[in-house]
ZAMARVEX-686648 format. One record per residue: residue in three letters; y, z, x of N, C-alpha, C in turn. Coordinates in Angstrom, 1 decimal, decimal comma, padded with zeros to 4 digits. Each point is the difference from the previous one (the first is absolute). Layout:
N
   residu     n.py     n.pz     n.px    ca.py    ca.pz    ca.px     c.py     c.pz     c.px
      ALA        Y        Z        X        Y        Z        X        Y        Z        X
...
end
This chain:
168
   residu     n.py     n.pz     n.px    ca.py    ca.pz    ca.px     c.py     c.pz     c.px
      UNK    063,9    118,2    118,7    001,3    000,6    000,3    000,8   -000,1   -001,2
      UNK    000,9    001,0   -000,2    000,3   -000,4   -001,3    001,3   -000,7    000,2
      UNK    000,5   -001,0   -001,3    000,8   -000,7    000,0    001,2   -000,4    000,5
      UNK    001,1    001,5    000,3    001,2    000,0    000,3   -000,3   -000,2    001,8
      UNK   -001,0    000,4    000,5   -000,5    000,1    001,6    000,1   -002,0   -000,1
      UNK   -000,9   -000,5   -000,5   -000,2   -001,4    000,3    001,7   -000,9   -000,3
      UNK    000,4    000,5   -000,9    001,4   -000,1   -000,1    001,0    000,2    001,5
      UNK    000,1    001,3    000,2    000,5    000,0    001,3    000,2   -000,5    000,8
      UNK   -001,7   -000,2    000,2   -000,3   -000,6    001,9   -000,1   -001,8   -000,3
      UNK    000,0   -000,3   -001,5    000,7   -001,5    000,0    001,5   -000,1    000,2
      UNK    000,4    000,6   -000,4    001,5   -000,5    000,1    000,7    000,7    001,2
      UNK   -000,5    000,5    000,8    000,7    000,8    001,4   -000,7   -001,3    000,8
      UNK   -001,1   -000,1   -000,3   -000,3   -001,4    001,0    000,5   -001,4   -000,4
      UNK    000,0    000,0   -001,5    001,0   -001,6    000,0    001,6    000,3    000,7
      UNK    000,2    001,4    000,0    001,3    000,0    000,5    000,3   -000,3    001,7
      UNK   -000,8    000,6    000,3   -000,5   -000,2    001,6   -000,7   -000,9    000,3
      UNK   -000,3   -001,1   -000,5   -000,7   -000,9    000,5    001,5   -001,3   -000,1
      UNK    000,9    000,4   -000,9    001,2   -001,1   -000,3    000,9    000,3    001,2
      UNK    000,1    001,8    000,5    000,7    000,2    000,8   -000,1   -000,9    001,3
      UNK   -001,5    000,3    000,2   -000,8    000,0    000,8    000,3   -001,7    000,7
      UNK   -000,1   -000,7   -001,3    000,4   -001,9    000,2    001,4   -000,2    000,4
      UNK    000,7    000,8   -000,5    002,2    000,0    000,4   -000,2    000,0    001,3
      UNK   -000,9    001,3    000,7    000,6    000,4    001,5   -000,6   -000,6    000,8
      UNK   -001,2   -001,1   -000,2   -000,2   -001,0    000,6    000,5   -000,7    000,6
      UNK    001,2   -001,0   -001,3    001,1   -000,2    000,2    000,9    000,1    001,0
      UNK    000,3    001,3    000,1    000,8    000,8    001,0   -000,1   -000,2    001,3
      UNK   -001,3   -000,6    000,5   -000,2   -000,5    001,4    000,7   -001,4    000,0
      UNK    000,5   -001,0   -000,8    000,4   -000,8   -000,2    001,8    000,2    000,3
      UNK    000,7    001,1   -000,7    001,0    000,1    000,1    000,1    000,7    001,4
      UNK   -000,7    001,1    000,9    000,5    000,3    001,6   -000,5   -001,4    000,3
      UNK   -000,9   -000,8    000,0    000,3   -001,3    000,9    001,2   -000,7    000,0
      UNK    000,9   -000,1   -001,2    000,9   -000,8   -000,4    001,4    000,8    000,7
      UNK   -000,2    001,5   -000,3    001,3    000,7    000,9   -000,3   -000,6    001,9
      UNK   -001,2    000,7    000,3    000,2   -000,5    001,5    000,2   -001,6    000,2
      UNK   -000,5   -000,7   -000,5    000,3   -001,1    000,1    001,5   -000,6    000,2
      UNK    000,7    000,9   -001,2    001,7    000,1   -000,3    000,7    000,8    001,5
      UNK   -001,3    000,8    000,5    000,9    000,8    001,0   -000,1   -000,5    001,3
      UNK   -001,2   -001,3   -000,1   -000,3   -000,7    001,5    001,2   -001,2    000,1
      UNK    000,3   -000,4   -001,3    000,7   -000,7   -000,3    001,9    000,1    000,7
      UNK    000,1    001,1   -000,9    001,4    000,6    000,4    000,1    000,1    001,4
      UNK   -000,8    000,6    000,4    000,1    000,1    001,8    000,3   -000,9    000,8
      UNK   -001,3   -001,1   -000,5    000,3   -001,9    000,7    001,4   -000,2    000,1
      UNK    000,8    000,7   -001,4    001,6   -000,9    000,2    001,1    001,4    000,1
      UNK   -001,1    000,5    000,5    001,4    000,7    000,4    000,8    000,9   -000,7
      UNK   -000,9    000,4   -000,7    000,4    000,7   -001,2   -000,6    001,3   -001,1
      UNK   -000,7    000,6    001,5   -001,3    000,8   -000,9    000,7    001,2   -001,2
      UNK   -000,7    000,0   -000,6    000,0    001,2   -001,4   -000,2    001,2    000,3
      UNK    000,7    001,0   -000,3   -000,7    001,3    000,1   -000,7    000,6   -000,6
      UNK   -000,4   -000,6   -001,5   -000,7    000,6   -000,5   -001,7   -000,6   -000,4
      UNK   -000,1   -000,6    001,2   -001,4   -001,1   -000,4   -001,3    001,0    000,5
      UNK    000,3    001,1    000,7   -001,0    000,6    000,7   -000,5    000,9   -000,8
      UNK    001,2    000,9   -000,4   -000,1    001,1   -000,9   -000,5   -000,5   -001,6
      UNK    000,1   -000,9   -000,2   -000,2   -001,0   -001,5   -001,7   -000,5    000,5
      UNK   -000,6   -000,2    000,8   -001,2   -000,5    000,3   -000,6    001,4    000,0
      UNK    000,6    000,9    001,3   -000,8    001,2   -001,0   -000,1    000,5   -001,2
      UNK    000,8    000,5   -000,9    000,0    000,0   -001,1   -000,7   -000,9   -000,6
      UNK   -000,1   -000,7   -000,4   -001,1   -000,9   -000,6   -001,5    000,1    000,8
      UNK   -000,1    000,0    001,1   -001,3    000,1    000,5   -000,6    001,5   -000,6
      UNK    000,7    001,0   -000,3   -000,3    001,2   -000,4   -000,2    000,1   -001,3
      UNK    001,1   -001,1   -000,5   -000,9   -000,3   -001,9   -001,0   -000,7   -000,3
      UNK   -000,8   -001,2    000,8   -000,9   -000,3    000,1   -001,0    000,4    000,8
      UNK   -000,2    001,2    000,7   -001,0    001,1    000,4   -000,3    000,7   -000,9
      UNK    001,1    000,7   -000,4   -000,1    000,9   -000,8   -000,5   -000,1   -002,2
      UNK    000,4   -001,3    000,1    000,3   -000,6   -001,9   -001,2   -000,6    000,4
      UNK   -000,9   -000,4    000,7   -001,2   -000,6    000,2   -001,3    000,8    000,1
      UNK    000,3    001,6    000,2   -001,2    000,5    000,5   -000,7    000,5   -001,2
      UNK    000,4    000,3   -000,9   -000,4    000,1   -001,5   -001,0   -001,2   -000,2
      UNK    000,4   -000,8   -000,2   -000,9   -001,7    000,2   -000,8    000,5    001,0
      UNK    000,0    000,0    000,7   -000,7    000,2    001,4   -001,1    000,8   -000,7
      UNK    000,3    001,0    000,1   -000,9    001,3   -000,4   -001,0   -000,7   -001,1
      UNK    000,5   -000,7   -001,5   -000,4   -000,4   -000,8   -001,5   -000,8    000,4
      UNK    000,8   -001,0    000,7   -001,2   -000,6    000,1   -001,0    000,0    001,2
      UNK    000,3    001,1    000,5   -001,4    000,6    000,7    000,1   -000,3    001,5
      UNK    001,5   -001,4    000,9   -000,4   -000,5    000,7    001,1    000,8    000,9
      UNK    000,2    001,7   -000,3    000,1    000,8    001,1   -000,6    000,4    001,0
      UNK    000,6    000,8    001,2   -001,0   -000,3    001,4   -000,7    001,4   -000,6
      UNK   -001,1   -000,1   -000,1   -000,8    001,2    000,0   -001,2    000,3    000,9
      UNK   -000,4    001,1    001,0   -001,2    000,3    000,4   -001,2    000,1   -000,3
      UNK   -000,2   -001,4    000,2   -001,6   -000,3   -000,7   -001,2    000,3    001,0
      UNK   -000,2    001,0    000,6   -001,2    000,1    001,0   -000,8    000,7   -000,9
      UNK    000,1    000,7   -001,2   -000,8    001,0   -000,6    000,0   -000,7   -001,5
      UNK    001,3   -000,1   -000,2    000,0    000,2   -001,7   -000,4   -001,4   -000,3
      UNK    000,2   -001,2    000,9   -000,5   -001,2   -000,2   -001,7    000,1   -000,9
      UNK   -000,9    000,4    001,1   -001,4    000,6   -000,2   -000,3    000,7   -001,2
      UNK    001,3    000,8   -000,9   -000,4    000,9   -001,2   -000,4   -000,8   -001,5
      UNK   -000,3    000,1   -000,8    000,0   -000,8   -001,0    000,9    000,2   -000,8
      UNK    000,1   -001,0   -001,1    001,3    000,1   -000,4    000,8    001,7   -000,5
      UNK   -001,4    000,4   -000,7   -000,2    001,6   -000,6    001,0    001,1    001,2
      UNK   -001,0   -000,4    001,1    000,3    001,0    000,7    001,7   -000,3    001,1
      UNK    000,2   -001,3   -000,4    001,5   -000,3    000,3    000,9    000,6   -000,5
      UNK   -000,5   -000,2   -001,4    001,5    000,6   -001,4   -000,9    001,2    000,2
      UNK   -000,6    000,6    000,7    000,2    002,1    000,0    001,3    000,1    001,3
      UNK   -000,8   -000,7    000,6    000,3    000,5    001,5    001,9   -000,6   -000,2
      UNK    000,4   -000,8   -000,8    001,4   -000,2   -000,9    000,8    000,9   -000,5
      UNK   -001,0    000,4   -000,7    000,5    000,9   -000,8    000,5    001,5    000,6
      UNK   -000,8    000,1    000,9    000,6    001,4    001,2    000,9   -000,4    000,5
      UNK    000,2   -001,2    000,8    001,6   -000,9    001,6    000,6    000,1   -001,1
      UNK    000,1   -000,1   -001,4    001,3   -001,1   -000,2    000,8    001,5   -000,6
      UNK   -000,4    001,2    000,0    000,7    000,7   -000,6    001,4    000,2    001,8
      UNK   -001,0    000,6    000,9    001,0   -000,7    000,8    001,0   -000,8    000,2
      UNK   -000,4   -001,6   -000,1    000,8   -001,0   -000,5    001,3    000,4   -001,2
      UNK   -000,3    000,6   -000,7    000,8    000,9   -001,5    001,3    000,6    001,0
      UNK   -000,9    001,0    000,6    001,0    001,3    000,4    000,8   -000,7    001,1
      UNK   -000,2   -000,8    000,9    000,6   -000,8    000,9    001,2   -000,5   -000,5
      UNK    000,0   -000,9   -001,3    000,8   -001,1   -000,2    001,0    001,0   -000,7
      UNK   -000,4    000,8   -001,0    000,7    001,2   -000,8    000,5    000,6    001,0
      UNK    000,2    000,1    001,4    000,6    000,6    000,8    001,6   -000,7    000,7
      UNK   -001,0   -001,7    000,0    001,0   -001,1    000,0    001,2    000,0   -000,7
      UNK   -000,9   -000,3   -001,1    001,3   -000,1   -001,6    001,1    001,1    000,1
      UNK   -000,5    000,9   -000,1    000,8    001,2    000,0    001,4   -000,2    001,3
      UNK   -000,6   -000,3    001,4    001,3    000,2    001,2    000,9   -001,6   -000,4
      UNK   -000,4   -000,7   -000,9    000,1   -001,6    000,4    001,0    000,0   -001,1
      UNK   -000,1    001,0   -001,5    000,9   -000,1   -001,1    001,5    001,0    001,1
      UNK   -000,7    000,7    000,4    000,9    001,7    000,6    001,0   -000,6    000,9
      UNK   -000,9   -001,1    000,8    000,9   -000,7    000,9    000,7   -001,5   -001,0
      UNK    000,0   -000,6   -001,1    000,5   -000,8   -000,7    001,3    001,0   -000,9
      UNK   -000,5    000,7   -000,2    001,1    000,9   -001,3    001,1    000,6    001,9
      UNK   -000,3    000,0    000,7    001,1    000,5    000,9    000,9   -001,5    000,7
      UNK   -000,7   -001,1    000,3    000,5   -001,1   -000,4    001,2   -000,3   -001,1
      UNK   -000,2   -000,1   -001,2    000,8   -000,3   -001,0    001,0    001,4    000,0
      UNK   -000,5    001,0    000,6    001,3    000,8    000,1    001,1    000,0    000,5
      UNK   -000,8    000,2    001,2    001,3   -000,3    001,1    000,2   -001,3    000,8
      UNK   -000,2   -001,4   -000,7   -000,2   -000,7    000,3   -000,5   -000,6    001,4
      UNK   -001,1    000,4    000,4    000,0   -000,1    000,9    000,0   -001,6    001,0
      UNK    000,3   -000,2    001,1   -000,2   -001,1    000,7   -000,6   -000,2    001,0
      UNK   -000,6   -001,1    000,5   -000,6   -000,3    001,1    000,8   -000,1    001,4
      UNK    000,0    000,9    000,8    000,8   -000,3    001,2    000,2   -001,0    000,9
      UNK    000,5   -001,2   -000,4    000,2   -001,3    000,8    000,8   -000,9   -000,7
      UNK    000,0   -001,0    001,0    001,4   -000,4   -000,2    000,1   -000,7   -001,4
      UNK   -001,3   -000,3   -000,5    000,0   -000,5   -001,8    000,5    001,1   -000,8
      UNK   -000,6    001,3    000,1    000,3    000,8   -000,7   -000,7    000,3   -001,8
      UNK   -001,2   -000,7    000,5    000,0   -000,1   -001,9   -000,7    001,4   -000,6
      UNK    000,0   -000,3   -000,9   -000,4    001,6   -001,4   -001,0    000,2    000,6
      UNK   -000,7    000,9    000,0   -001,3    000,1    000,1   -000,8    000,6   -001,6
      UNK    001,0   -000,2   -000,7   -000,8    000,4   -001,3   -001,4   -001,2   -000,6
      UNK    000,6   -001,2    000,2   -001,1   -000,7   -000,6   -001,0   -000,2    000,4
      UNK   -000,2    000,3    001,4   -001,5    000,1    000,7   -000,4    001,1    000,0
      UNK    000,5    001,3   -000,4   -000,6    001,2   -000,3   -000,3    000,3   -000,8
      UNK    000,4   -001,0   -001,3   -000,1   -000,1   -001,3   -001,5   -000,9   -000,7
      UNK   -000,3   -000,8    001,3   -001,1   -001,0    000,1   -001,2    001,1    000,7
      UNK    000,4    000,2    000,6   -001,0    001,2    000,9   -000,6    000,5   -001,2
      UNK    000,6    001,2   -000,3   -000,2    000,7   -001,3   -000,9   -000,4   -000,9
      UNK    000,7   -001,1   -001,1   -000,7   -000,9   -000,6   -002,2   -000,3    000,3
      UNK    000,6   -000,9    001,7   -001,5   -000,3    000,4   -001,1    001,5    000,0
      UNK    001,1    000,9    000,7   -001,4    001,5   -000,2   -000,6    000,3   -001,7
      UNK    001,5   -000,3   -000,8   -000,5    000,1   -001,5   -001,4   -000,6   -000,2
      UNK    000,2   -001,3    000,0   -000,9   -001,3   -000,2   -001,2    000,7    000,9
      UNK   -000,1    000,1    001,1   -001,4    000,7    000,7   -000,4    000,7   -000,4
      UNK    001,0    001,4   -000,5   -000,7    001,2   -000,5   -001,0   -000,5   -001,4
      UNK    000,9   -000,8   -000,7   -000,4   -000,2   -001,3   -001,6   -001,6    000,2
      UNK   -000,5   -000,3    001,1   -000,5   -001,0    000,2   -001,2    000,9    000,2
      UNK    000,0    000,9    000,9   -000,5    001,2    000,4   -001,0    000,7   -001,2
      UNK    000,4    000,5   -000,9   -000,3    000,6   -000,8   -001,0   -001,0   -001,0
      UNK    000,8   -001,7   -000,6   -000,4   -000,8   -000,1   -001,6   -000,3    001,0
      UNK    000,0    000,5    001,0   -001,4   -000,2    001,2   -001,0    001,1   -000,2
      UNK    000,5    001,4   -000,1   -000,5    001,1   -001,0   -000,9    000,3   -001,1
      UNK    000,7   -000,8   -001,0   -000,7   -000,6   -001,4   -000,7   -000,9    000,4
      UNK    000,2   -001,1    000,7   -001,1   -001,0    000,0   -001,4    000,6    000,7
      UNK    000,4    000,7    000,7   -001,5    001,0    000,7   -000,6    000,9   -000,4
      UNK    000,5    001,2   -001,3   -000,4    000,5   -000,8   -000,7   -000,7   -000,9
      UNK    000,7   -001,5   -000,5   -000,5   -001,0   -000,8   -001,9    000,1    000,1
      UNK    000,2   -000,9    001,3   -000,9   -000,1    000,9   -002,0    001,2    000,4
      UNK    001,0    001,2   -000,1   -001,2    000,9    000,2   -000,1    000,7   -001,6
      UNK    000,5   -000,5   -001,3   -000,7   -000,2   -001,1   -000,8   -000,8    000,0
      UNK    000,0   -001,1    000,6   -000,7   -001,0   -000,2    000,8   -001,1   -001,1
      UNK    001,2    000,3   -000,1    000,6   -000,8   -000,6    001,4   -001,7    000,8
      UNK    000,3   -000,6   -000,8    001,0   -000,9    001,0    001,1   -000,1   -000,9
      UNK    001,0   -000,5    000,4    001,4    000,1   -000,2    000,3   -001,6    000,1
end
């Protein structure tokens, strides 16, 4: 493979693999809001914004994680067939799904920036009694499809890699 490819798919994966360790993380901080929100309630004092803040973050650790996910292979995949194939015949039968995979996410990115750039316009808000931006979680959204698209392609090369007979 020539050089600027092995280049690439190293540094999109050291990038997504660091992402990948942050939003780990992130299960750590919604435990810490609900905990804040089981809390508030005991005295009598609940928060309005502990629900909508646990989603949001549960959606940046879904989403800022799946790149990682994808990376290291321990996505749910239907193994009744392709399990059985050899490696050869995995990275073919790869190399056909993932263009799918491509046009999918490039469908994502595209409504996820369309719907972020109309966010930061008209600022938009969440209808409840918090009321918060919804720019920064549509801004994270976005982002995570980048990171997949670009993880994606990263999976691509490693399977063309592969049916040279070459490794990465």
């Amino acid at each position: 493979m020539p050089p600027w490819t092995v280049s690439y798919v190293r540094r999109v994966e050291a990038f997504n693999y660091r992402v990948g360790r942050f939003a780990m993380y992130l299960l750590f901080v919604i435990m810490a809001i609900l905990l804040y929100s089981s809390f508030t309630k005991i005295v009598h004092l609940p928060a309005l914004w502990t629900l909508e803040m646990a989603q949001f973050t549960l959606v940046a650790y879904y989403l800022l994680g799946a790149p990682y996910t994808f990376q290291l292979g321990t996505n749910v995949r239907m193994d009744l067939l392709y399990a059985r194939f050899s490696p050869r015949s995995q990275a073919m039968w790869d190399v056909v799904t993932i263009f799918c995979l491509i046009f999918y996410l490039g469908v994502m990115l595209y409504g996820a920036v369309e719907s972020t750039a109309y966010s930061f316009e008209y600022g938009e808000r969440n209808p409840s009694a918090w009321r918060p931006y919804l720019w920064p979680i549509k801004l994270i959204i976005s982002f995570s499809f980048l990171l997949m698209l670009l993880q994606a392609t990263v999976h691509l090369i490693r399977d063309i890699a592969v049916l040279r007979g070459e490794e990465i």
